[in-house]
Backbone atoms as SQL, in Angstrom:
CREATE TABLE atoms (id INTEGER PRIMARY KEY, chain TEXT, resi INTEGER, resn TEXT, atom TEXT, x REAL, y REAL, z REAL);
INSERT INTO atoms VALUES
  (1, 'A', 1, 'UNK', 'N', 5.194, 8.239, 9.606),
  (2, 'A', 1, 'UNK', 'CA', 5.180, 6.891, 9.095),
  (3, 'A', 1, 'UNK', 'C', 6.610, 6.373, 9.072),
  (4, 'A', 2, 'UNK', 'N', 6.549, 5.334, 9.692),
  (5, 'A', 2, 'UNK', 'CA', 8.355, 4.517, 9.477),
  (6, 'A', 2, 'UNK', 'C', 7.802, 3.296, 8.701),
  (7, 'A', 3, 'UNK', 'N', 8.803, 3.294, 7.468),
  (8, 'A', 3, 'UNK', 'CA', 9.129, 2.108, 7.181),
  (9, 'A', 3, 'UNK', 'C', 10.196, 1.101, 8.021),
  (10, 'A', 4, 'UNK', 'N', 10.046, -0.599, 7.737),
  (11, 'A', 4, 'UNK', 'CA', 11.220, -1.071, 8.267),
  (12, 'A', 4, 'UNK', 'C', 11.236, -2.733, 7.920),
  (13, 'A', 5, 'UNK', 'N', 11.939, -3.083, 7.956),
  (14, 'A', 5, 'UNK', 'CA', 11.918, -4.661, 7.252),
  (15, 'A', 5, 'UNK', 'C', 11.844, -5.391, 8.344),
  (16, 'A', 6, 'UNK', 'N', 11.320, -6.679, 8.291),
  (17, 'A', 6, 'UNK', 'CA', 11.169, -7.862, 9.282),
  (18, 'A', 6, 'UNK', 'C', 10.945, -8.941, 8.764),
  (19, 'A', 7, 'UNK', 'N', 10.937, -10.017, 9.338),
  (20, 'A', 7, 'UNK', 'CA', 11.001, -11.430, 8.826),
  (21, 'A', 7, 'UNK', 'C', 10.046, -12.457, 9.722),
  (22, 'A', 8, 'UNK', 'N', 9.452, -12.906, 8.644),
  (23, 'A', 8, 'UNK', 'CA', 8.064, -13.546, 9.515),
  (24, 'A', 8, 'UNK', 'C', 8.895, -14.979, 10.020),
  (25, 'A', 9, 'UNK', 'N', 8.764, -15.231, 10.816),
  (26, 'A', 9, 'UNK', 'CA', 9.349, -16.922, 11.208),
  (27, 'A', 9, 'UNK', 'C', 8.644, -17.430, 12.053),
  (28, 'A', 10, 'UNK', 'N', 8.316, -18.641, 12.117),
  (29, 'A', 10, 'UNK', 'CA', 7.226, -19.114, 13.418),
  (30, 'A', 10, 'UNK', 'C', 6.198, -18.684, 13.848),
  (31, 'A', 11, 'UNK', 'N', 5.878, -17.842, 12.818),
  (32, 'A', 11, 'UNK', 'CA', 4.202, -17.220, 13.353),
  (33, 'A', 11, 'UNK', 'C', 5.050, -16.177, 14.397),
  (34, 'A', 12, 'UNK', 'N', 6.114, -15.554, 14.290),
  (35, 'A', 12, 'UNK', 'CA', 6.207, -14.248, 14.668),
  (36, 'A', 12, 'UNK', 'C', 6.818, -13.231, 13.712),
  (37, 'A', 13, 'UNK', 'N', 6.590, -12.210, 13.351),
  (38, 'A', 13, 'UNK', 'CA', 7.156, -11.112, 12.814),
  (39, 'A', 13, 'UNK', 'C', 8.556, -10.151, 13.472),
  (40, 'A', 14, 'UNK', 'N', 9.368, -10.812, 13.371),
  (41, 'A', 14, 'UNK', 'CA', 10.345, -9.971, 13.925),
  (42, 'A', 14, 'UNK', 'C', 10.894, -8.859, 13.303),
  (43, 'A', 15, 'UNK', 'N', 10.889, -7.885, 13.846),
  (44, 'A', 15, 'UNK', 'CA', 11.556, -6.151, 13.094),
  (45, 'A', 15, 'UNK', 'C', 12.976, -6.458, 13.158),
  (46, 'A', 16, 'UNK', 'N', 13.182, -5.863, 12.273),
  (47, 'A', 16, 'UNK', 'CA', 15.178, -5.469, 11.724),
  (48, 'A', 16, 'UNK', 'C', 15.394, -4.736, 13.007),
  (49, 'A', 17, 'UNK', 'N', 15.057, -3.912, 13.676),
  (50, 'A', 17, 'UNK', 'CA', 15.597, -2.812, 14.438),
  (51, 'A', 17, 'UNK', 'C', 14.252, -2.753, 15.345),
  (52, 'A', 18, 'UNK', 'N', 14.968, -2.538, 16.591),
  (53, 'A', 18, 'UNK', 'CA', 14.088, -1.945, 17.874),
  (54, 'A', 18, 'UNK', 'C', 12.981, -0.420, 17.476),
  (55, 'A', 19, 'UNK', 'N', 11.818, -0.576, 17.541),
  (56, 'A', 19, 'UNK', 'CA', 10.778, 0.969, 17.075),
  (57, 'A', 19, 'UNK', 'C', 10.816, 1.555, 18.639),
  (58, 'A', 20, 'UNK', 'N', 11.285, 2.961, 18.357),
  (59, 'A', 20, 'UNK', 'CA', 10.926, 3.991, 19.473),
  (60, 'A', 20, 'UNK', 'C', 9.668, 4.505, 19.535),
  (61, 'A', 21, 'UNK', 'N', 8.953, 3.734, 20.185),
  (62, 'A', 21, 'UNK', 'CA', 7.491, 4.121, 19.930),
  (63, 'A', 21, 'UNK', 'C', 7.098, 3.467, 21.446),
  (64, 'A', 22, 'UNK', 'N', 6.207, 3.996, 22.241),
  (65, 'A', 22, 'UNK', 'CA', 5.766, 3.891, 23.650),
  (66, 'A', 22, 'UNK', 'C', 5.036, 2.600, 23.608),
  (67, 'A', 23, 'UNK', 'N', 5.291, 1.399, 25.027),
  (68, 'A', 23, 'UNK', 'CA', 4.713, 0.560, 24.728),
  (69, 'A', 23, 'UNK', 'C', 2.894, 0.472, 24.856),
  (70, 'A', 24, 'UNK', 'N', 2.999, -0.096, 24.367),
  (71, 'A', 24, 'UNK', 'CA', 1.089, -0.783, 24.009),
  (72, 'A', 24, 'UNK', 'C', 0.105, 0.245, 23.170),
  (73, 'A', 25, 'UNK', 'N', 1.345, 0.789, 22.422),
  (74, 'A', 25, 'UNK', 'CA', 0.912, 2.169, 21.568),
  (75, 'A', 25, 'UNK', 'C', 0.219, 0.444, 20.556),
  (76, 'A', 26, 'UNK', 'N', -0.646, 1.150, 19.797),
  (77, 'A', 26, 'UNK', 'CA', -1.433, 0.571, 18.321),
  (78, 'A', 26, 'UNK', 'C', -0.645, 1.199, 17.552),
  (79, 'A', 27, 'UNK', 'N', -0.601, -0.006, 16.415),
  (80, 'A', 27, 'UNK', 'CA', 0.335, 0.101, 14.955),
  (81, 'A', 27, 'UNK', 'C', -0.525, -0.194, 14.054),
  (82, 'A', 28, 'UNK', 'N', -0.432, 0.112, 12.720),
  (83, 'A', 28, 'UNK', 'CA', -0.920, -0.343, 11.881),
  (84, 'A', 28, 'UNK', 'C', 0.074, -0.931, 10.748),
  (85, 'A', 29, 'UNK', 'N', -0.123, -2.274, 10.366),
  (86, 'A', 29, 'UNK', 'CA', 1.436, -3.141, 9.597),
  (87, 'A', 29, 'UNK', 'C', 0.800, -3.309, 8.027),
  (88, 'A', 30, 'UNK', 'N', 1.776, -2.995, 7.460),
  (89, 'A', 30, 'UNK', 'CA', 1.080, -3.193, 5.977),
  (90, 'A', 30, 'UNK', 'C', 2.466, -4.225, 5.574),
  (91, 'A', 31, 'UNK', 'N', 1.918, -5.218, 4.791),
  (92, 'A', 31, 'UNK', 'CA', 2.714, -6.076, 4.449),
  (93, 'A', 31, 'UNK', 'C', 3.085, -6.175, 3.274),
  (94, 'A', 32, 'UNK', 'N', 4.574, -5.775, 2.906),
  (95, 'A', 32, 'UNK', 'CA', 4.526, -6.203, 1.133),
  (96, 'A', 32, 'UNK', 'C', 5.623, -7.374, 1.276),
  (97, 'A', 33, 'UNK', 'N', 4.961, -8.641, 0.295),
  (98, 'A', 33, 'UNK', 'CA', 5.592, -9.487, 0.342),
  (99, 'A', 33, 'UNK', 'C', 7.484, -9.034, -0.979),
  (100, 'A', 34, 'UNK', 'N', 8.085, -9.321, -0.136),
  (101, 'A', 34, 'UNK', 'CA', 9.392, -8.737, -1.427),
  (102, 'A', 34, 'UNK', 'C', 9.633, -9.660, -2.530),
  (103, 'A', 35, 'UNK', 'N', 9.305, -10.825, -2.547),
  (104, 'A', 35, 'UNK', 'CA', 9.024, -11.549, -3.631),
  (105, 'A', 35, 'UNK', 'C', 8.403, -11.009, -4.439),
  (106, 'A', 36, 'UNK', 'N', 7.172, -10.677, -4.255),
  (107, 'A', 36, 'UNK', 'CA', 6.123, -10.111, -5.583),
  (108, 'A', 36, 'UNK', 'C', 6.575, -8.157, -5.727),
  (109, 'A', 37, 'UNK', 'N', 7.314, -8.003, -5.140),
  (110, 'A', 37, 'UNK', 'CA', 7.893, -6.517, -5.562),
  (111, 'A', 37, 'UNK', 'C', 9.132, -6.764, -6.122),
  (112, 'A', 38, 'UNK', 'N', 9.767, -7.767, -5.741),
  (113, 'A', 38, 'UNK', 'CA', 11.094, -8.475, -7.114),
  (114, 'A', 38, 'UNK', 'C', 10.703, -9.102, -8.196),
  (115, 'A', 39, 'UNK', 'N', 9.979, -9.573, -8.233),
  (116, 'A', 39, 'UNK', 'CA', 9.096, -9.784, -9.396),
  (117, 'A', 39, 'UNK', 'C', 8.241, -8.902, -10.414),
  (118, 'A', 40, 'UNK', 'N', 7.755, -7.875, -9.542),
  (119, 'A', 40, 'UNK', 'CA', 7.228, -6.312, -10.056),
  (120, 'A', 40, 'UNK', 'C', 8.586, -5.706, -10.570),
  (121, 'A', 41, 'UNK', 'N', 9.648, -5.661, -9.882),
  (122, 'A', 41, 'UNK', 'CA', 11.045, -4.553, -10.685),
  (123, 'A', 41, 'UNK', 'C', 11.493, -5.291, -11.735),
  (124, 'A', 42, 'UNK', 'N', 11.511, -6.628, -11.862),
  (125, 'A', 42, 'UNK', 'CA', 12.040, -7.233, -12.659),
  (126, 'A', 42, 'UNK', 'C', 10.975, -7.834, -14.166),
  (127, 'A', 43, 'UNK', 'N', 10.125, -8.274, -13.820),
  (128, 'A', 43, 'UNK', 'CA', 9.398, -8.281, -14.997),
  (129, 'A', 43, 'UNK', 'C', 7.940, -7.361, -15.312),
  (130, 'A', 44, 'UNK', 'N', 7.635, -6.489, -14.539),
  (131, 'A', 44, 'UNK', 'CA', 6.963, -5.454, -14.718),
  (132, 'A', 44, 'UNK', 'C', 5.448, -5.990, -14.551),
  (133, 'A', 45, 'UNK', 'N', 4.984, -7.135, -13.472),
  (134, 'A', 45, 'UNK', 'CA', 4.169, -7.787, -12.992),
  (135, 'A', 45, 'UNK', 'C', 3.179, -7.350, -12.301),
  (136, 'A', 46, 'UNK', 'N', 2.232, -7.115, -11.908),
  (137, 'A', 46, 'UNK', 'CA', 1.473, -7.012, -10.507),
  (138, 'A', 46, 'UNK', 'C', 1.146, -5.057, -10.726),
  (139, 'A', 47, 'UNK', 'N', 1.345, -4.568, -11.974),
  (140, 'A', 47, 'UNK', 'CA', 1.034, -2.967, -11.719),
  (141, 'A', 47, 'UNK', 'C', -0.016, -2.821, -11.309),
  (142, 'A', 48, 'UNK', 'N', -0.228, -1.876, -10.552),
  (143, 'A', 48, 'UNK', 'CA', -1.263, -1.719, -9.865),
  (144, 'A', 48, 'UNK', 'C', -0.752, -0.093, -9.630),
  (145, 'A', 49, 'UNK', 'N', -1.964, 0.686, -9.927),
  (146, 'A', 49, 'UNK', 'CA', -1.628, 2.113, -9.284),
  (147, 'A', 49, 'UNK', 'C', -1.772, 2.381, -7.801),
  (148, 'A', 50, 'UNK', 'N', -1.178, 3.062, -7.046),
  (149, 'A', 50, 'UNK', 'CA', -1.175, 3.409, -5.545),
  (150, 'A', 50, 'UNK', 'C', -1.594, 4.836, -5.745),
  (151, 'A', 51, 'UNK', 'N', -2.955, 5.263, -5.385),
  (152, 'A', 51, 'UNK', 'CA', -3.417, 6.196, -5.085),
  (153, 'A', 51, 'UNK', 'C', -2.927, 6.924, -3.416),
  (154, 'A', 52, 'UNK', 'N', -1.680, 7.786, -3.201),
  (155, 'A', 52, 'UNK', 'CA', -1.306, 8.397, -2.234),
  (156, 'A', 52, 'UNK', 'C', -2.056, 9.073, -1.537),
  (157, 'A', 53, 'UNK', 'N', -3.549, 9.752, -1.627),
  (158, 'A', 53, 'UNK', 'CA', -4.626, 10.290, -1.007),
  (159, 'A', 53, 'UNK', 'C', -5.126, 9.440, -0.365),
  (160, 'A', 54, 'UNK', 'N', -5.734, 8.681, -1.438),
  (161, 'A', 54, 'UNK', 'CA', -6.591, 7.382, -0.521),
  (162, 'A', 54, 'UNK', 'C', -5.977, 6.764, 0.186),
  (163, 'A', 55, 'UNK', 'N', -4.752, 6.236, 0.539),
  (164, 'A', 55, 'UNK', 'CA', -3.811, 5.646, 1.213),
  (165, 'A', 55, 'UNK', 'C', -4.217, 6.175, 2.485),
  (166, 'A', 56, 'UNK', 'N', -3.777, 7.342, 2.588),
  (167, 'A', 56, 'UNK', 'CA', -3.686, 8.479, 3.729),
  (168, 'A', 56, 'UNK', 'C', -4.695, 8.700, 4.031),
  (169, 'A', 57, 'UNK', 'N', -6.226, 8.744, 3.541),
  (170, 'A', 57, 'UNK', 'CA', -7.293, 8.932, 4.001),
  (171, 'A', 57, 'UNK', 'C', -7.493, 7.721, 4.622),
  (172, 'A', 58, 'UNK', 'N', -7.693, 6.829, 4.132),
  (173, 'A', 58, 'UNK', 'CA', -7.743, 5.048, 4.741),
  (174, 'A', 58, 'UNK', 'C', -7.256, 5.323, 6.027),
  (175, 'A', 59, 'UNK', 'N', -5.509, 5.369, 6.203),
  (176, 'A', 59, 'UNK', 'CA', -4.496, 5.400, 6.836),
  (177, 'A', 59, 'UNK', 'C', -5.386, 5.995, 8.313),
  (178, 'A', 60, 'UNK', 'N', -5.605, 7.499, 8.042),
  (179, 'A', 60, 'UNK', 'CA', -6.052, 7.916, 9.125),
  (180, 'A', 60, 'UNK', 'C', -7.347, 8.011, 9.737),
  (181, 'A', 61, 'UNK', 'N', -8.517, 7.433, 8.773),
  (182, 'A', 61, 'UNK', 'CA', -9.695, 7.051, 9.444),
  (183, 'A', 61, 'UNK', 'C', -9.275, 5.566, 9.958),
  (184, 'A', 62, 'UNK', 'N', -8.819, 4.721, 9.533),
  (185, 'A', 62, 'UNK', 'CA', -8.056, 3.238, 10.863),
  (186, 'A', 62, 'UNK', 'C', -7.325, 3.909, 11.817),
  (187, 'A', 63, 'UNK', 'N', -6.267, 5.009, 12.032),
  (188, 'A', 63, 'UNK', 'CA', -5.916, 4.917, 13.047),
  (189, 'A', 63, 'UNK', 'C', -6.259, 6.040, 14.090),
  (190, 'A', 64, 'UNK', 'N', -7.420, 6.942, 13.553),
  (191, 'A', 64, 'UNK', 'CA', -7.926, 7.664, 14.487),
  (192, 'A', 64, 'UNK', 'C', -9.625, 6.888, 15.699),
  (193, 'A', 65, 'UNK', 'N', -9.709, 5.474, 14.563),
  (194, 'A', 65, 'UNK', 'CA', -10.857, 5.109, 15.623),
  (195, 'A', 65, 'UNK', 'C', -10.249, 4.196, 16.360);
């Protein structure tokens, strides 16, 4: 799994940095908006538990079909 930051502009998502990853490989993009996670560090907003199993189970039944 790589994390990596990008910036949505014009209805495109551009990455911080070039991904070494083969082309027309499938990705799967999870989006956290950083507003509502600066808002989560700072006033303790939006908790929500992240179950790390289920993540990963999710994770790899989407990207094995």
């Amino acid at each position: 799994m790589i994390t990596l930051k990008a910036i949505y502009e014009k209805g495109v998502l551009k990455l911080e940095k070039k991904l070494n990853i083969p082309d027309k490989r499938t990705v799967k993009v999870i989006i956290i908006d950083e507003f509502a996670k600066d808002l989560e560090d700072v006033f303790g907003l939006f908790k929500e538990e992240i179950n790390l199993e289920e993540l990963r189970k999710e994770w790899e039944r989407d990207v094995s079909n």
